[in-house]
PAVOVEX-558829 format. One record per residue: x, y, z of N, C-alpha, C in turn. Coordinates in steps of 0.2 Angstrom, whole numbers, plus 2048, in hexadecimal, padded with zeros to 3 digits. Atoms other than C-alpha are relative to their C-alpha. Layout:
// PAVOVEX-558829
XYZXYZXYZ;...
This chain:
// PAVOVEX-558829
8077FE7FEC8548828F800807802;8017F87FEC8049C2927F87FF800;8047FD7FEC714A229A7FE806803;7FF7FA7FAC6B4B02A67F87FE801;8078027FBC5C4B12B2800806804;8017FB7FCC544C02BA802800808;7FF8017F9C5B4C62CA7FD806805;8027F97FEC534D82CC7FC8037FC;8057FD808C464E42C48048037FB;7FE800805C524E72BA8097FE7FE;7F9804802C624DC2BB7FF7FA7FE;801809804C664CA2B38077FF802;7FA806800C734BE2BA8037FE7F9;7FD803807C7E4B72A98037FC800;7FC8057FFC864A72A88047FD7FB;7FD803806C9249F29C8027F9801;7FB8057FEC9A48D29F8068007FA;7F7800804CAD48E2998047FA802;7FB805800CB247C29A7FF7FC808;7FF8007F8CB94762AC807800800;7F87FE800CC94762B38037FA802;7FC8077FFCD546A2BA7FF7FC802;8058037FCCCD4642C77F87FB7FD;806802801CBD45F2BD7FB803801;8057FC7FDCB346D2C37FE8057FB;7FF7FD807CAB4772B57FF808802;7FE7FA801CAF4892B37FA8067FE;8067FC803CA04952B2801809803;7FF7FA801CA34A82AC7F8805804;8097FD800C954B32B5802809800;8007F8800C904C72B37FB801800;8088007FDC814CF2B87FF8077FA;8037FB807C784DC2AB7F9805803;8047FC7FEC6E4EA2B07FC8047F9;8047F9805C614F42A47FF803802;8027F97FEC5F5052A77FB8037FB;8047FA806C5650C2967F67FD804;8068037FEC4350929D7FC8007F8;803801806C3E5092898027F7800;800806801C434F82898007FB805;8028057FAC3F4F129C7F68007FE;806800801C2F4F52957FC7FB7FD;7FF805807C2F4E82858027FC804;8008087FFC2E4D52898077FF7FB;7FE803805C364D3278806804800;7FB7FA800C434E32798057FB805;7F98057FBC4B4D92898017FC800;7FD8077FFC4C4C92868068027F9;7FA800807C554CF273806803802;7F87FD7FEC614DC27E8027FB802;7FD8037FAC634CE28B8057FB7FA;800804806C654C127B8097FF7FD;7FB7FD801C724CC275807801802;7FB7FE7FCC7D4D12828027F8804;7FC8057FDC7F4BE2878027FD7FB;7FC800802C844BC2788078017FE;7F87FE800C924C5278804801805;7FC8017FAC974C228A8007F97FE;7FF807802C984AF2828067FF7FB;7F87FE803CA44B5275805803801;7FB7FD7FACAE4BD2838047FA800;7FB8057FCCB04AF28C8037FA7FD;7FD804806CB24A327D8078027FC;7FA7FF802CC14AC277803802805;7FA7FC7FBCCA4B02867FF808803;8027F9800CC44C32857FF802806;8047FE7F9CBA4C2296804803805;7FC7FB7FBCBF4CE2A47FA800806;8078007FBCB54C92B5804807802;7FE7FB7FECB44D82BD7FF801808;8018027F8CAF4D22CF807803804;7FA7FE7FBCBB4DA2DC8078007FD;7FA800804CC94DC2CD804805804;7FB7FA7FFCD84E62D28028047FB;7FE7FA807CDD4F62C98067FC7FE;7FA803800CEE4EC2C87FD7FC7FA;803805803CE64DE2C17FF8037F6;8007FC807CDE4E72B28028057FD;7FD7FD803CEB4F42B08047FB7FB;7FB807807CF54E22A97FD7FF7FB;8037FD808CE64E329E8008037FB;8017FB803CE44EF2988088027FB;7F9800806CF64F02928027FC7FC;7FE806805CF74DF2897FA8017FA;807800804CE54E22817FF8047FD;7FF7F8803CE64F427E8068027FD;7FA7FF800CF84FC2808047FE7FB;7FB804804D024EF2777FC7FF7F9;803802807CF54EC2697FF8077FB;8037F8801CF1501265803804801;7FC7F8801CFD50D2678077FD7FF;7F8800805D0E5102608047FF806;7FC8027FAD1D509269802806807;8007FE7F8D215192737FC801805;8078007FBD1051D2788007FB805;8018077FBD0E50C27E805800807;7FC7FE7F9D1E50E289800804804;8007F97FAD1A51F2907FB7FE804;8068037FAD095172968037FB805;7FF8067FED1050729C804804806;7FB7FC7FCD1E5122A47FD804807;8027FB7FAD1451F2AF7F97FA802;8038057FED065102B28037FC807;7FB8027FAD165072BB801804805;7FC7F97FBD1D5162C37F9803804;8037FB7FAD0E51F2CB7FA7FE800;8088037FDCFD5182C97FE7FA803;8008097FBCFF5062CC802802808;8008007F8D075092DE7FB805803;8047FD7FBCFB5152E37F87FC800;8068047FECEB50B2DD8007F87FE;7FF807802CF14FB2D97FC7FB804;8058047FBCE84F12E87FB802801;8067FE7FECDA4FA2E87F97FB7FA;805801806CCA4F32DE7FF8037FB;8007FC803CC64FB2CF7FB8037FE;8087FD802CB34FD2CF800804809;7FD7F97FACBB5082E1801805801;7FD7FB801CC25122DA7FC8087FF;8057FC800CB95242DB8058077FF;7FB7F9801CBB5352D3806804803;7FC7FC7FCCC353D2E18047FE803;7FA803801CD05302E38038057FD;7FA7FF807CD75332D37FF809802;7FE7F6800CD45472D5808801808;7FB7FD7FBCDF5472E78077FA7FD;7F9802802CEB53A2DF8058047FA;7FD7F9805CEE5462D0804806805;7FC7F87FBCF15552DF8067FC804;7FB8027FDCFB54B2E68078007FD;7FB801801D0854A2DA8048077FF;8017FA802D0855D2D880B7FF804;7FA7FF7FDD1955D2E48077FB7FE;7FC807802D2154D2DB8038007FA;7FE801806D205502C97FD8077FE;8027F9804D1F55C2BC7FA8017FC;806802801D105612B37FF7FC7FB;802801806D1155B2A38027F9801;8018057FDD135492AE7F97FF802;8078017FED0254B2B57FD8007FB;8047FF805CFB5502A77FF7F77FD;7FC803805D0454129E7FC7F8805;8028057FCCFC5342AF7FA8037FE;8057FE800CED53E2AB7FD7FA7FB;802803808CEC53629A8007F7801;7FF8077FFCF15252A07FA7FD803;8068047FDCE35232AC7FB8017FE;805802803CD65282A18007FD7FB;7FF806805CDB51C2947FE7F8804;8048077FCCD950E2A27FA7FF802;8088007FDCC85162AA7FD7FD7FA;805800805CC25162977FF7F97FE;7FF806802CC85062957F97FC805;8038017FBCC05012A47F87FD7FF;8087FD800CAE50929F7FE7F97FA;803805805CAE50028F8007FA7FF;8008077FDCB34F02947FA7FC806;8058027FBCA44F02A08037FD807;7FF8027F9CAF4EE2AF800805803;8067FC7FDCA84FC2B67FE8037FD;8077FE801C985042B68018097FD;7FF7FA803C9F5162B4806804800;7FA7FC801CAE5202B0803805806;8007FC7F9CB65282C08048077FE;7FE7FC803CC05322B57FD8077FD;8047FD804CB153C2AE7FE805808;8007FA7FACB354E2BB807800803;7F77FF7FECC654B2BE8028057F9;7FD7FA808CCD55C2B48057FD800;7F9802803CDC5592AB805806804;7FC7FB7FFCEA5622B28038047FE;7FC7FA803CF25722AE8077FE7FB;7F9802803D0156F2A2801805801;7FB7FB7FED0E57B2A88058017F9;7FD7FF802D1957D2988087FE801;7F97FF7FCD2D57B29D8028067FB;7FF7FB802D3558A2988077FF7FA;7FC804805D40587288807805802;7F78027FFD5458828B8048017FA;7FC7FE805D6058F27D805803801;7FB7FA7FED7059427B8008077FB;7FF7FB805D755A32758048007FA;7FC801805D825A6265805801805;7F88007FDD915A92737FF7FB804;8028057FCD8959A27C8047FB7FD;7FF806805D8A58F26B8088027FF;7FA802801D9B59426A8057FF803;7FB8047FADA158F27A8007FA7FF;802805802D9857F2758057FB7FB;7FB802806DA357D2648077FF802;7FA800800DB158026C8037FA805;8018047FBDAE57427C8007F87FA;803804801DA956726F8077FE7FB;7FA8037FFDBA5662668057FE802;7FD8067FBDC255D2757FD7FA800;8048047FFDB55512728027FA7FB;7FE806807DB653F2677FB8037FD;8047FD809DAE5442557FA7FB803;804803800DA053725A7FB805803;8037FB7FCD985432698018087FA;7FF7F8806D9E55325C7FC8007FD;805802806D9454D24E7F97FF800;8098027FDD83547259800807802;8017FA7FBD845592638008067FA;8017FA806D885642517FB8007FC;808803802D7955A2497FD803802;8057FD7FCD6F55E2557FF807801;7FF7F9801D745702557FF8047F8;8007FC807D755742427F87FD7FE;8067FF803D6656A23E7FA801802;8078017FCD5956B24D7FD7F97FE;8028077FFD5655824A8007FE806;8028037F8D4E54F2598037FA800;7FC805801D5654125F7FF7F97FE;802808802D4D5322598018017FA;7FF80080AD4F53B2468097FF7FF;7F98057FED6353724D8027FB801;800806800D625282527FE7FE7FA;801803806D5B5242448038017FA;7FE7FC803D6452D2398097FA7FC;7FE802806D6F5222298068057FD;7FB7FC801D7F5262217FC7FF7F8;8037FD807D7452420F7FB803801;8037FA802D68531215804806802;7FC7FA802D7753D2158018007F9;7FA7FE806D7D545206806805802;7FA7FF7FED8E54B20A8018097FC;7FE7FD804D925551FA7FD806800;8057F87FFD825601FB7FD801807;8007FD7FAD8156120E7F97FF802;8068017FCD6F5592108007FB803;8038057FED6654E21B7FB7FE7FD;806801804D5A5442157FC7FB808;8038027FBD4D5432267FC7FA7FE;807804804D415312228017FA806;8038057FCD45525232801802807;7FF7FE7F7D465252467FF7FB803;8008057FBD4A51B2547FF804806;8037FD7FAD3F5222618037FB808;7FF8057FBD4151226C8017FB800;7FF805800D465022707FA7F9803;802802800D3B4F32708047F7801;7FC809800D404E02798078037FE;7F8801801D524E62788018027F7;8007FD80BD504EC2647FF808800;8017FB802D514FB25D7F88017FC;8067FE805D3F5012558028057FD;7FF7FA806D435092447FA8007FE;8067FE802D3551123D8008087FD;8007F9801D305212337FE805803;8037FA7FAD2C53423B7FB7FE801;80A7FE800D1C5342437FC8037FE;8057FD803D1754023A8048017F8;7FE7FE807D185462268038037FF;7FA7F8802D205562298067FF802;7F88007FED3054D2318027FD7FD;7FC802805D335452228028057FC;7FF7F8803D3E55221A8088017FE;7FB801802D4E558214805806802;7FE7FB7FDD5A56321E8068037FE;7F97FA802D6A56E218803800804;7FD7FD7F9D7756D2258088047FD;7FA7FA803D8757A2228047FA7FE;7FC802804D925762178097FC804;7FA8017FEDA15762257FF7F7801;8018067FBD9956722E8007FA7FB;7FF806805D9A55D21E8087FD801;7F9804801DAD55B2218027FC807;7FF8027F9DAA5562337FE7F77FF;800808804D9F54722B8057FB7FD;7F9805806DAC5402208047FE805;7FC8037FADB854022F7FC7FC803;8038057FBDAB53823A7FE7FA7FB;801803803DA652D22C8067FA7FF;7FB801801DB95272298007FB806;7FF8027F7DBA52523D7FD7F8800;8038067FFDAB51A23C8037F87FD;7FD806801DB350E22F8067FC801;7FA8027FDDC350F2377FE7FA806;8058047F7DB85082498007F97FD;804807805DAF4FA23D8087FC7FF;7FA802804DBF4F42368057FA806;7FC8037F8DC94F22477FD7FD805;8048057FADBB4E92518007FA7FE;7FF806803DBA4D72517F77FE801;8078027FFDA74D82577FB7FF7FA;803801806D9B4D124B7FA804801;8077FB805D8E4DC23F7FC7FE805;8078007FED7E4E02497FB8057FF;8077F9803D774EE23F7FE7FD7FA;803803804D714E32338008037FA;8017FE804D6B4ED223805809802;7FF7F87FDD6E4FF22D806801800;7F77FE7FFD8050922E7FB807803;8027FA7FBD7951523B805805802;7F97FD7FDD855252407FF800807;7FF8017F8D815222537FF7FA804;8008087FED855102568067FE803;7FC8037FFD9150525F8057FE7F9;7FC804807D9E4FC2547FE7FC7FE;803807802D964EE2517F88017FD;8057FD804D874F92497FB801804;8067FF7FED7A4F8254800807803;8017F97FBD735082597FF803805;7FF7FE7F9D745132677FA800805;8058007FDD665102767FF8087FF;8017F77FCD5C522278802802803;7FC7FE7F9D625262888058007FE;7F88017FED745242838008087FC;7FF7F8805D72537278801803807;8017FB7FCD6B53E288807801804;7F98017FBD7A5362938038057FE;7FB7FD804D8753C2877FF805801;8027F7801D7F54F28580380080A;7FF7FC7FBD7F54F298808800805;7FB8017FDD8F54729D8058057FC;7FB7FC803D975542907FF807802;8037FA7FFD8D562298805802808;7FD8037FDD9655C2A7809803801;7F9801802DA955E2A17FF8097FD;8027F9802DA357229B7FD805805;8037FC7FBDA057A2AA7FD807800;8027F8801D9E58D2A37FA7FD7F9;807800807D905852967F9800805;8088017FCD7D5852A07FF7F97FE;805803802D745772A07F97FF7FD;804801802D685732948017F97FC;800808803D5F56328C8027FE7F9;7FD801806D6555C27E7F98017FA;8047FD805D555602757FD806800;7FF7FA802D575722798048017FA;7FC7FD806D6457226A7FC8007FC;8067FC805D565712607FC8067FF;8057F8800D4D5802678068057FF;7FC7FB802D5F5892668018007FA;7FF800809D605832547FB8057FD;8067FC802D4F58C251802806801;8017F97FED5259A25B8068057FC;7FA7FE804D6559F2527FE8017F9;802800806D5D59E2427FB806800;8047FA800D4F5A9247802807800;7FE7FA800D595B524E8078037FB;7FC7FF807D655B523B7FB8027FB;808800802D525B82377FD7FE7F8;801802800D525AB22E7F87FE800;8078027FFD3F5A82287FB7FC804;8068057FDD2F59E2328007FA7FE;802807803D2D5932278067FB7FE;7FB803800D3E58E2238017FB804;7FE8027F9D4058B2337FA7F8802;8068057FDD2F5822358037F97FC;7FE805805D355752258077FE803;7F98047FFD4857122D7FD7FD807;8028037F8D3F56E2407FB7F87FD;805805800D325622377F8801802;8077FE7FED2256C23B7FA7FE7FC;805803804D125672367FD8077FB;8017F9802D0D579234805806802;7FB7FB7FED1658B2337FD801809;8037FD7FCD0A58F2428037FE808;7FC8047F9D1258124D806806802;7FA7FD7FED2358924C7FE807801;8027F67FFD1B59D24E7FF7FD809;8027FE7FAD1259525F8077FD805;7FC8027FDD2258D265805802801;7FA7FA7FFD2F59B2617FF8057FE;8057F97FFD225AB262804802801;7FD7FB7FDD2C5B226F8048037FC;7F97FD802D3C5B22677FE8037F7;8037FC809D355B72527FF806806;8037FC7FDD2D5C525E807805801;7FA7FF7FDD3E5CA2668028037FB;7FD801807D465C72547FD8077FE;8027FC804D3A5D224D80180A801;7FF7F97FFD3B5E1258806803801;7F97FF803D4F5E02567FF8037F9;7FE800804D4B5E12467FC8087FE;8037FC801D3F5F0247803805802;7FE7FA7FDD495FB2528068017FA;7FB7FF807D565FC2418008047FC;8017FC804D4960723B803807805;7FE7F97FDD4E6142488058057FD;7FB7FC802D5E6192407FE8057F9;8007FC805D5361F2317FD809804;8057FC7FFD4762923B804806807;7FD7FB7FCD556322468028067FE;7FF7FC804D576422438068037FC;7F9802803D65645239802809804;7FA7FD7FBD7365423E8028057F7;7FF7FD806D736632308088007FF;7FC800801D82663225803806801;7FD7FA7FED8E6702298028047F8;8007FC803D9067C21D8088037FF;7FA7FF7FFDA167E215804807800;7FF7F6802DAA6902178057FF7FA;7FE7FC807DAF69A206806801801;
């Protein structure tokens, strides 16, 4: 049974009956409904059709399980919502983890027990300034985005009446300043890196020859090499793990499908690490768990390497090199760009072996240095325009 009964000049009580429970006692859904448009408090006929309406479809809420009372809920409460009903159904594996990730980590404990029709703009604006000392920007930025994904949620769901998010700015994104080594840097690097097992070699010269990112390594097949002709063939990634699985999947985008040229030396480095691998496979007794895949960054037993385990590796190698700096292991990709630039090496080259969508991308993200580059390249004209030194004149 569903009805509703005026309670105000312009609210309506709404009722549903859902059954009853274990007890014997029957279960009735209620929500309260307010018209604001006065073109339709005006009309007999207008509001009984909205009212009609809208308890129709709070009937097909509560009939499929849908319904979200919103009586004194907790942000907590409907953040669990919102991520099994939204999150997990609508965005791609990582997104959904980054949400769920900084949702955990920093907004739940600060408004978790608060109510969520509570909550008021100037909350959220002092708990944003508050993390100015805690995190970086492109963190805020990144919670900014979380919370209005839940406010929005929120709005549309009709558990509350207005968005608290709507006069909260977004915060500054600060850029971090990109990290490169030099060409005496990379060859301290080369040199450090033959002490190393060929597994860590092979992952760190990759990463350096071709500016692949690490989930195009991870993902990265010993049939999308060719050996012979020195290509990659870029078309899967393991961004993340899922329930303990790997998620294989193609780039995110179109233009990281692609095919990259790596030197000619580092084909022979393959073969030896390739050899290695099936030496590894051979001598173990662990049973097959790469199922169809032959990954080159796997255990013995096939399955591929968690994310995290590149970064380890980069830093506990970075670690053991004391005269090398510190940088992230997805600065090699900006020093793969930037060495290339400055062998001046064309834009768009460069934009097709990074995976760019456009040349524009890679101009706005390695200006500085093309810039740099180019006025190396300009001061070359000096040696024409300096004045030359009259020939001496030979005596009779």
């Amino acid at each position: 049974m569903a009805s509703y009964q005026k309670r105000g000049e312009s609210s309506w009580y709404m009722y549903v009956e859902a059954g009853t429970d274990a007890a014997g006692n029957r279960i009735r859904k209620t929500q309260t409904i307010r018209i604001d448009d006065p073109a339709i408090l005006k009309s007999a006929k207008k509001t009984k059709a909205y009212l009609d309406e809208e308890l129709l479809k709070f009937k097909m809420l509560v009939e499929s399980g849908e319904y979200i009372n919103p009586d004194k809920m907790k942000f907590s409460a409907f953040v669990e919502l919102w991520k099994t009903r939204f999150v997990e159904k609508n965005l791609e594996e990582t997104t959904a983890f980054n949400y769920k990730y900084h949702s955990n980590k920093w907004i739940i404990p600060h408004f978790g027990e608060k109510s969520i029709d509570k909550i008021k703009t100037m909350h959220i604006v002092d708990f944003l300034d508050g993390l100015t000392d805690v995190t970086g920007s492109a963190t805020r930025v990144y919670i900014f985005r979380v919370l209005r994904s839940i406010f929005t949620k929120a709005t549309e769901w009709k558990v509350i009446k207005q968005n608290p998010m709507q006069g909260v700015t977004k915060p500054k994104d600060e850029p971090k300043s990109m990290e490169v080594y030099s060409e005496e840097e990379v060859g301290v690097l080369l040199t450090a890196l033959q002490k190393e097992p060929i597994r860590l070699r092979v992952m760190i010269t990759l990463a350096l020859t071709t500016g692949m990112r690490r989930a195009e390594l991870l993902g990265l097949e010993w049939k999308h090499i060719d050996l012979e002709n020195s290509i990659i063939d870029v078309k899967q990634t393991i961004p993340i793990f899922k329930d303990g699985e790997p998620v294989i999947k193609g780039p995110k985008k179109k233009s990281s499908i692609r095919k990259i040229v790596f030197p000619s030396s580092v084909s022979a480095e393959l073969k030896l690490y390739q050899t290695h691998m099936m030496r590894e496979r051979s001598n173990t007794e662990a049973p097959w768990e790469g199922g169809e895949y032959y990954f080159l960054f796997a255990h013995e037993n096939g399955r591929p390497f968690y994310p995290k385990t590149l970064y380890d590796q980069w830093r506990d190698f970075l670690k053991r090199v004391p005269n090398l700096k510190q940088i992230r292991l997805h600065d090699l990709r900006h020093t793969s760009a930037t060495l290339l630039i400055n062998q001046g090496v064309h834009a768009k080259i460069i934009s097709n072996r990074l995976g760019h969508a456009k040349i524009s991308t890679t101009m706005n993200v390695y200006g500085h240095v093309i810039e740099s580059a180019d006025r190396a390249a300009a001061e070359t004209f000096n040696n024409l325009f300096e004045p030359k030194k009259p020939l001496k004149k030979k005596k009779s």
